[in-house]
N, C-alpha and C positions, 0 to 999 in steps of 0.2 A: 504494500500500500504506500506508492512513494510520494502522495499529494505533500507538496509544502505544509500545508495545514495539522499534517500530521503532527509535527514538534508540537502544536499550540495543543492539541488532544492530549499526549503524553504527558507535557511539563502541568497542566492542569490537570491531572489523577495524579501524580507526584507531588506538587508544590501550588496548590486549588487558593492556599489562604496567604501564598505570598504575594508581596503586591509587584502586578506586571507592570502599569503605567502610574504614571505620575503627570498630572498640569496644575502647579502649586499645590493648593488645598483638595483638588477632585485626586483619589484613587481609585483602579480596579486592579481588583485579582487576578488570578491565571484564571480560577474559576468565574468569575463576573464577565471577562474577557472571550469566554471561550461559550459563553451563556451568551453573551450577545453576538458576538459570530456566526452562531449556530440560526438566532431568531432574524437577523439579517442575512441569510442565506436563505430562510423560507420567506422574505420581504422579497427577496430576487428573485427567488422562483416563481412566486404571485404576480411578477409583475413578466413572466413568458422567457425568462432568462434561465439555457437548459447548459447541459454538460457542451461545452467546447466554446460557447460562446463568450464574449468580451464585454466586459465590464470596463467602463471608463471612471475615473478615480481622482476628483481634483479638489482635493482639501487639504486646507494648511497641516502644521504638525500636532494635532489635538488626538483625543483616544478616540475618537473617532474612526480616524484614520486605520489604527489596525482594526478597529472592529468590520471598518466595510473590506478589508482587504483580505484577513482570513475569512469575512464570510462567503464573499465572491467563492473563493478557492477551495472552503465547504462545500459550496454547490457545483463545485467541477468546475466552474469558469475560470476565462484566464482575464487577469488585470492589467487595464491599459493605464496605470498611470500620468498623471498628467499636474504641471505645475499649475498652481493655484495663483500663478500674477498673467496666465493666458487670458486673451482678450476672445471675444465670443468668436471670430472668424477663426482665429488660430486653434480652439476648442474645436469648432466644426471640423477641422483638419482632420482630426486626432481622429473623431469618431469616427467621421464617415469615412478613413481611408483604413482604419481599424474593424469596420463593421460592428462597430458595439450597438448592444441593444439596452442600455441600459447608463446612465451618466449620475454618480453619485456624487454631489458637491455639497463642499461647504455652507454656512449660511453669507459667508463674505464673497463666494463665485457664483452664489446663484443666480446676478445679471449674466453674465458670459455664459453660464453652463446651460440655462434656461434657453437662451437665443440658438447655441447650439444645437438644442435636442427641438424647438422649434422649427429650423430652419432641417435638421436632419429625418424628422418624424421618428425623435424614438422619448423612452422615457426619460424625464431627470427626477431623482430623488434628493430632496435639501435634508441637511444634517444638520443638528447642532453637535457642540463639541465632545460628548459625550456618545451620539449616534444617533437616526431618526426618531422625532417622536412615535408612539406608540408600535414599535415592535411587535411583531405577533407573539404570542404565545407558543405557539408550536417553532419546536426545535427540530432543522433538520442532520441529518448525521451526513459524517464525512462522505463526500464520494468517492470513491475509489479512480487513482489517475495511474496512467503507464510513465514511465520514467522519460519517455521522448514525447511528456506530452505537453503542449505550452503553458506555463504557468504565468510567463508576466512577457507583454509586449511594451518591451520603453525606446519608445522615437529619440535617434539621433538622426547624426547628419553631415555631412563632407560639406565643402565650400559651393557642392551645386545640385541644381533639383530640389526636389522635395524632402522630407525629412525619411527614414528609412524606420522602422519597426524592428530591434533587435528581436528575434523571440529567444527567451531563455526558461528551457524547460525545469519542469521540477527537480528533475536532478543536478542542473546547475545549479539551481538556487540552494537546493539541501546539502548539496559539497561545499558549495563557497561558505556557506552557513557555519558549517562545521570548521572549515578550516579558520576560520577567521576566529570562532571562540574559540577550538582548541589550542594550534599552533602561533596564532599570533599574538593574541589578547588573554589565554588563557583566566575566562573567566569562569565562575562560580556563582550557583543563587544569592550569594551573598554581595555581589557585585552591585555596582549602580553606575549605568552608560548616561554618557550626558545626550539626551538626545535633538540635539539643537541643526543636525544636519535633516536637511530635508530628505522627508520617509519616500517621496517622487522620485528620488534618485538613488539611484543605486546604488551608492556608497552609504547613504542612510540605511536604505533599506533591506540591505544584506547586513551591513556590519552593527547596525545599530537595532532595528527591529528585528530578523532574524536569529539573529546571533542572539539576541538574550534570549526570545523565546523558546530557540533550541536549550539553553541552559536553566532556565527559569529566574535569571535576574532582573531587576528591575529597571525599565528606560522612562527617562523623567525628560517630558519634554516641554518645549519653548517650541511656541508655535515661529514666530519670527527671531533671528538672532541679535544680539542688541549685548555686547560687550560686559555691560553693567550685569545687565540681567542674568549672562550665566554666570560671572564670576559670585554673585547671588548665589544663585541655586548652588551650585559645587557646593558652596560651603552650607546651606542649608541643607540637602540632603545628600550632604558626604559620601558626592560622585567622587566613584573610584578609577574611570577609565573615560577618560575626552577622546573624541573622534572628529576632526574638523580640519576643515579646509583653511590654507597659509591668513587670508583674513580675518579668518574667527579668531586665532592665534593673536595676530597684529591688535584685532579688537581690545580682547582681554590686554593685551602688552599696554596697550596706551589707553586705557580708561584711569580715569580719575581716581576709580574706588580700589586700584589695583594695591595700595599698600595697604587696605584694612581689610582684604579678603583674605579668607584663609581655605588655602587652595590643600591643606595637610594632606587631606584623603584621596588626594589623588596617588596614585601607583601607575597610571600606562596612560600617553596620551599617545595619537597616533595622526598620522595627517596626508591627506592625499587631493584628489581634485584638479592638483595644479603643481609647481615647480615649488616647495616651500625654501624662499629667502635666507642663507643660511647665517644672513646676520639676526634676522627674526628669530630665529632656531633658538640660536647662542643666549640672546639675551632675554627670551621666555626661559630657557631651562635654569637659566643662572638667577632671574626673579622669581620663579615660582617652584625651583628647583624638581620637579617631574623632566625627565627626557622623554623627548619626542621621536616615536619610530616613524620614517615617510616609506610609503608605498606607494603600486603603482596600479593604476588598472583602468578598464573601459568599459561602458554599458555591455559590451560585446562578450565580453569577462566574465559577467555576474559580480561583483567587477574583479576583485583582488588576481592578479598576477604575478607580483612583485614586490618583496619588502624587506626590510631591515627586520631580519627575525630578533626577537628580545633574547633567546639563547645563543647567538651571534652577534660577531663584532660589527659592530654601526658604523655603519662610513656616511656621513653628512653629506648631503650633496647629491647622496646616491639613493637609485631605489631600490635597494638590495638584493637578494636573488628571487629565483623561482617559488613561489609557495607548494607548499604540497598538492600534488595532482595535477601540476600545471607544470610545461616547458616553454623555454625562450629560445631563439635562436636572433640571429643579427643578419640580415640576409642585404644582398643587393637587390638592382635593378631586373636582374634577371634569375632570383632566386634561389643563386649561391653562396653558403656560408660568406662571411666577412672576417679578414684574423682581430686577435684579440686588438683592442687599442684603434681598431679602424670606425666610421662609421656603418652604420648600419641598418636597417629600418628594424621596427622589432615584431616576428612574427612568433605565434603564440600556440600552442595545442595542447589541450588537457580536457577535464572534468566542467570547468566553467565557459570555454568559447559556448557559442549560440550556437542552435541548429542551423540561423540563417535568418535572413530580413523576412518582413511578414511578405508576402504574395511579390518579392522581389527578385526571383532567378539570376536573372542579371547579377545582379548588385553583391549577389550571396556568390557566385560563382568567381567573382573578380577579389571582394573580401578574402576567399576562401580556396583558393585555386588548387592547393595540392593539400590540404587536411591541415594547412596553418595559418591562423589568421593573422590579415595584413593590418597594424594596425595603426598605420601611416604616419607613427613616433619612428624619427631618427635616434641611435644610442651609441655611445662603446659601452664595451666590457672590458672589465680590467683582471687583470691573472689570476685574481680570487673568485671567478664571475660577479662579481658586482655591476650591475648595469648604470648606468648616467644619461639622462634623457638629454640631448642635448640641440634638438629643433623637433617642430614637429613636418613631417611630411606636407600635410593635409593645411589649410589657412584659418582652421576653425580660431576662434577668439577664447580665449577663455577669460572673463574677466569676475573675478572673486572668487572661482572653482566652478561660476554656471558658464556652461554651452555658450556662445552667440555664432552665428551663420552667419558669413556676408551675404550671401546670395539671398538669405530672408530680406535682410533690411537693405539691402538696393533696392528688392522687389517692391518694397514701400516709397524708398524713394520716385522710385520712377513714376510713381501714381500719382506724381506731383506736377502740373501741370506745364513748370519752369525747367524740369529737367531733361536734358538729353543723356547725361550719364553720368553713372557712379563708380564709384571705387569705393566698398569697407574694409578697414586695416585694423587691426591691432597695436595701439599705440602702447610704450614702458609704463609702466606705473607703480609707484613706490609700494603699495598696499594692495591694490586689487591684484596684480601681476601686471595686466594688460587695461585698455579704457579701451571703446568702441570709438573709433575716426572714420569720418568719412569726406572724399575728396569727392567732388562733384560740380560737372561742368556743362553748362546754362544753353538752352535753345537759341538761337538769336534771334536777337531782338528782346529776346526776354531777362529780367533781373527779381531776383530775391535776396531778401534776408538770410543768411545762412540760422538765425533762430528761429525763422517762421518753418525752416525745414526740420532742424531739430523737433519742433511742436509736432509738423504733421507725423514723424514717424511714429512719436511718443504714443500719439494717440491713435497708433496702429499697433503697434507689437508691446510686447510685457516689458515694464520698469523699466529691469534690467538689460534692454537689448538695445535700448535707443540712444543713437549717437552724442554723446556728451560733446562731442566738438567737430564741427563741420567748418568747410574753406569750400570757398570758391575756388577753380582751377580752369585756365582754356582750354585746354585738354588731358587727357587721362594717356599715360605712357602704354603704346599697343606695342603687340608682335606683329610679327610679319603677317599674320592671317589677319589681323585686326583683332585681336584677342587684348583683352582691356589688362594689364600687367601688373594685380593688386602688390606683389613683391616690388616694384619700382613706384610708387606711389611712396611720396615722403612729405610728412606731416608738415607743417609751419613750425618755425620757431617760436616761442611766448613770446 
């Protein structure tokens, strides 16, 4: 019986009256937890949602959130997770290229989610932070899943096209699960995960929601991240193990409240998402005295692939070796090893790779060409295999550990009525890693604001995706085909 949801049934007849969640003053049990699971899983079946189909999932980090995700996964369905700062057309995306039949959101997405499932004809159910009102009574029981069956579809995306569907079967998700509590974080019911990473993403939601309910410890979450506020909770409910991305880190490092928290009970933080600063590094471990192990990984992953095991020597900088069940290789251009100390791309094969994009042939077959996924990070290795990310392939953005796509937010731009074209870039950034740039150059005869363009994108795509700093330019640097060259594209000086 290898349904994901399994762990949540086991550590609840084992550990019923320890508490699974935490948002300040509200808790639930494994038992309360696995009680509402079960009655949100006959909520989805009432409403025509059967074994294999997709459940769409956009709520902030509240207990909510697990309750509708093991109950989808009680009912056989597979979860399409979806971030909760999506605007209604980007929601429409999700769903309707995911085919879900069913859209569980928050009380704070219920504009977006609503418009969505309007404009898609399927259902939306609103939650509050605890789970929908009035739940049925009738409890449905696990369903029985094959190990290559889809558990959770999470959309990424390359610098073009559309977004792509990772699917990661139950078995990726119950290995990554396991290795992440066993080998890396070695934790215990006795445990407390800071759960400030968002459960959407798959760094949350393996290492942080998984991983304790395969153990039975408790994850205490913060719906949005805010510096103050976790160095708060740590100390108030004596989190033993932080999980976050290089900002959250920076966060805590420069808040105010930083010399009268007391960060004691922490034992293991861990940090992934993005490239973590290794001056950040230094002077969080030496303030708060916890070492930070960095890893590496990708939706495609379930995610973990790569890390500074805690019973081996840390090398900073690096994302340390293979996890258990998982291989690396360094490969070129045409898919021959690379020697030690050379560059590399880094391709990947184990327990956690994806079966493949959801209904994307293509896409899987180019990812995935000979049983190793391409995962379009450059790297060396060094004589001890330690890996070093050192560019990425691919032009994705990462700014604060979330996703940004050029090709999304040109697609915005252009909807603008003064533009003939874009370029989105990746600018440095002290604290996020990268900021979103974009250079962009004008139809003739036409002029705008570069802030009026900032606004329209804003109020097209989520928060976090829209260009903080935009310039005019005469033209945009081509290749010989006329291929628009976002790597030759150079930012304005202050």
């Amino acid at each position: 019986m290898p349904n994901l949801a399994q762990n949540l049934v086991r550590t609840a007849e084992k550990h019923g009256a320890r508490c699974a969640l935490r948002l300040d003053d509200a808790e639930l049990t494994y038992a309360e937890l696995l009680d509402s699971a079960q009655r949100m899983a006959t909520l989805l079946r009432s409403k025509g949602v059967e074994v294999g189909d997709r459940v769409g999932l956009q709520m902030a980090n509240v207990p909510a959130y697990p309750v509708a995700f093991y109950g989808a996964l009680i009912a056989g369905a597979t979860v399409v997770p979806m971030n909760p700062l999506l605007k209604g057309r980007e929601v429409e995306f999700y769903v309707s290229d995911s085919g879900a039949k069913v859209i569980v959101a928050g009380e704070q997405m219920a504009d977006a989610a609503k418009e969505a499932a309007q404009s898609t004809g399927i259902e939306c159910i609103i939650s509050g932070a605890l789970g929908p009102d009035g739940l049925p009574d009738e409890r449905t029981e696990l369903v029985d899943r094959d190990d290559s069956d889809t558990a959770v579809v999470l959309y990424t995306s390359g610098t073009t096209g559309k977004p792509k569907g990772a699917e990661l079967t139950h078995a990726n998700m119950i290995t990554n699960a396991a290795t992440t509590a066993e080998t890396l974080l070695d934790i215990g019911p006795d445990d407390v995960i800071m759960g400030c990473l968002p459960l959407f993403h798959v760094f949350g939601l393996t290492c942080g929601l998984n991983a304790s309910v395969l153990i039975g410890s408790c994850l205490t979450l913060i719906p949005r991240f805010d510096g103050g506020k976790a160095l708060e909770v740590i100390g108030r409910d004596k989190v033993t193990v932080f999980e976050g991305v290089p900002t959250m880190y920076a966060g805590m490092l420069h808040h105010d409240s930083k010399d009268t928290a007391d960060l004691s009970s922490l034992r293991a933080c861990i940090s992934g998402g993005s490239a973590m600063p290794v001056e950040i590094m230094k002077a969080f471990e030496e303030e708060f005295g916890c070492i930070i192990l960095e890893g590496y990984g990708l939706s495609e992953t379930a995610p973990v692939a790569c890390f500074n095991h805690p019973d081996a020597e840390r090398k900073p900088g690096t994302i340390g070796t293979p996890v258990r069940g998982m291989e690396l290789r360094l490969v070129n251009d045409d898919g021959n090893d690379v020697e030690d100390g050379e560059v590399g791309e880094i391709a990947i094969r184990g327990e956690g790779v994806m079966k493949g994009y959801w209904q994307r042939e293509d896409a899987t077959k180019e990812a995935i060409p000979d049983g190793w996924f391409r995962s379009g990070d450059l790297a060396t290795r060094d004589e001890d295999g330690y890996y070093t990310i050192v560019d990425r392939k691919k032009e994705m953005i990462i700014r604060g550990g979330y996703n940004v796509y050029p090709r999304e937010i040109e697609e915005a731009l252009y909807e603008h009525p003064a533009v003939a074209e874009a370029a989105v870039i990746g600018m440095k950034h002290p604290e996020l890693g990268e900021e979103v740039g974009a250079a962009v150059a004008l139809k003739s005869g036409k002029s705008v604001d570069p802030d009026e363009l900032r606004e329209h994108v804003k109020e097209r795509v989520a928060a976090y995706k829209y260009p903080r700093k935009v310039w005019i330019v005469d033209e945009l640097p081509k290749g010989p085909t006329g291929k628009i060259l976002r790597r030759e594209v150079e930012a304005p000086s202050e």
